[in-house]
N, C-alpha and C positions, 0 to 999 in steps of 0.2 A: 573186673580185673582178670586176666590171664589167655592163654591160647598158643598153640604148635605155629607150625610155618611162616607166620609173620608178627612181628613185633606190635603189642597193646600195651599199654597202662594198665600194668597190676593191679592197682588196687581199687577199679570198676572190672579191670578186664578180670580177675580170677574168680573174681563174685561172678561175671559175663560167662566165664564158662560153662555152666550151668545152660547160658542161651547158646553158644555157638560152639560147644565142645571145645573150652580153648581156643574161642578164635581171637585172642587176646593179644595179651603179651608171652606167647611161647615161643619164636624162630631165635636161629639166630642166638643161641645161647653161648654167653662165651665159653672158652675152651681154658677156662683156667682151673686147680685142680679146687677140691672141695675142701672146704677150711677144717682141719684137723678137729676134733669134737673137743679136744683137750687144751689146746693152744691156739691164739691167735694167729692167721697168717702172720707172714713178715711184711711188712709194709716200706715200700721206698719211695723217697719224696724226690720228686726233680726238682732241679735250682728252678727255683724263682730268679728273672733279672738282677742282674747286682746293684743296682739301682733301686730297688725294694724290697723291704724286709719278704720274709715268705709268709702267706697269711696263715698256713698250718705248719707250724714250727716241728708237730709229734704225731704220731699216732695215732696218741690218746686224743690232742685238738681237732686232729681231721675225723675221728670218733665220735667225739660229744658233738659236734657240727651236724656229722648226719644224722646222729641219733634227734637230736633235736628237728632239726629241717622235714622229717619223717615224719616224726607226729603231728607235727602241725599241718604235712600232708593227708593222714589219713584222719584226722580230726576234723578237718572241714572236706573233706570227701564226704566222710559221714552227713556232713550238716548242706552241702550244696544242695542248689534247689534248682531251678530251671532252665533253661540255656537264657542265658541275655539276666538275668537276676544278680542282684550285686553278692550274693555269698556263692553263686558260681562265678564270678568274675572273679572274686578274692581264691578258689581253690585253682582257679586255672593259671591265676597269677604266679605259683608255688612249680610250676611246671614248665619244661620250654621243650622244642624241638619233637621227636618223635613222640614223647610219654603227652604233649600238651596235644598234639595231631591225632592221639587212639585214645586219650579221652573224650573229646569232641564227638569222635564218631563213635565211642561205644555208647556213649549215652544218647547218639540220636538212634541207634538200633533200639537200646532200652525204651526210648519215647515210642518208638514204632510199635513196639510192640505191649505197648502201656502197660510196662514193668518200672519197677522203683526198688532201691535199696533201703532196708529199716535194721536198726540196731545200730552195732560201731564193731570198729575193728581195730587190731594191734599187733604186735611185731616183738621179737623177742634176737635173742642170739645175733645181734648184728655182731660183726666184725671187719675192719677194712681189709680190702684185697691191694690196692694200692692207691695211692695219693701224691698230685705234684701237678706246679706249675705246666699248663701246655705251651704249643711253638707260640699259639695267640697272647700266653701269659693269663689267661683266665685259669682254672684252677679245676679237676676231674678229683673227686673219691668214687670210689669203685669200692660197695660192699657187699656182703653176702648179710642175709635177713632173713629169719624165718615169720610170714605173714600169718596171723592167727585171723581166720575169720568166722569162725564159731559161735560168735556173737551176732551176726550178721546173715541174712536172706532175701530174697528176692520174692518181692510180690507182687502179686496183678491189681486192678486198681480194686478191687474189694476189699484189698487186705488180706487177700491169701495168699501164702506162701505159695510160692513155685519154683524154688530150686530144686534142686537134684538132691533128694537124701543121700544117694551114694558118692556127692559130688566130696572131696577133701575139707577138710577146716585148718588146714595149717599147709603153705605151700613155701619151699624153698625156692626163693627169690635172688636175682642178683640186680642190685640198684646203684644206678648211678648216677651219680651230682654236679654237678656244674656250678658255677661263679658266676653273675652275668658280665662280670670287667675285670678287669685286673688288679683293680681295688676294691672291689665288693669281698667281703665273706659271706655274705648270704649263700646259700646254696637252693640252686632248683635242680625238684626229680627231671634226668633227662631223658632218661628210660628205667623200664622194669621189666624184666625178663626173667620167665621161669627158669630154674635151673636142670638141666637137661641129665645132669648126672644122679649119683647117688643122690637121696634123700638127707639131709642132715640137721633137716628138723626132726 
């Protein structure tokens, strides 16, 4: 999970950091401000067609939506197993677009280099940045996540650790979700990208 100048899947790429300095998910960091420590951003929803209701009516539902969608991401991260293996088919399914393209290739660097992730990981201080029907009608939340991976390292095939002790365990993230249609409320991660400003985990 994580990395500078071009976008990875957080949550192999920031554990990945460790292998590639960040060659993860860190470019490309949006340019929005950092969510107050105190208050939740403000959140603005775009019309959904008038022809259908909006499938996140508040805040709070485009909220629980990704709070939810997230864990169930980083919960079968934790537990995937091989490329082609039905509980990596089930975590990559949770994913589309750029975040499904830098997991693919961060775990075949990890194979390369017969490394493997052990423990679990988890998240805290989510907040939406914004949420609302797109021009396609499919549906974007954009939130800010603090990634706890503290619990989590990186080992060679013996079972030895080889992360970075001086590597972070808590990384300010910005994630974003997607709908796959215009009637889905499912949400998949579409990217994860470090947060390039202040820290605010």
């Amino acid at each position: 999970m994580r990395n500078p100048p071009r976008r990875r899947p957080v949550h192999r790429t920031v554990l990945t950091a460790a292998v590639l300095f960040l060659a993860g998910t860190l470019s490309g960091c949006l340019a929005a401000p950092v969510p107050p420590n105190t208050t939740s951003p403000v959140a603005e929803a775009t019309a959904a067609p008038a022809d259908a209701p909006p499938i996140f009516a508040s805040n709070d539902e485009a909220l629980a939506a990704a709070e939810a969608a997230y864990t169930a991401y980083l919960s079968a991260g934790d537990t995937a197993g091989e490329i082609g293996s039905d509980s990596w088919n089930d975590y990559l399914a949770l994913t589309t677009g750029r975040e499904r393209d830098g997991e693919i290739e961060t775990k075949k660097e990890l194979d390369d280099n017969g490394w493997r992730f052990t423990g679990t990981t988890s998240f805290d201080s989510m907040t939406v940045q914004s949420f609302g029907a797109l021009s396609n009608a499919t549906w974007e939340i954009k939130t800010y996540v603090c990634l706890d991976v503290s619990q989590s390292q990186k080992v060679d095939t013996t079972g030895q650790a080889v992360s970075d002790p001086n590597q972070p365990t808590r990384w300010p993230l910005v994630v974003v979700f997607y709908t796959p249609d215009e009637m889905s409320n499912q949400l998949l991660i579409a990217e994860s990208t470090v947060w390039s400003g202040s820290n605010f985990c």
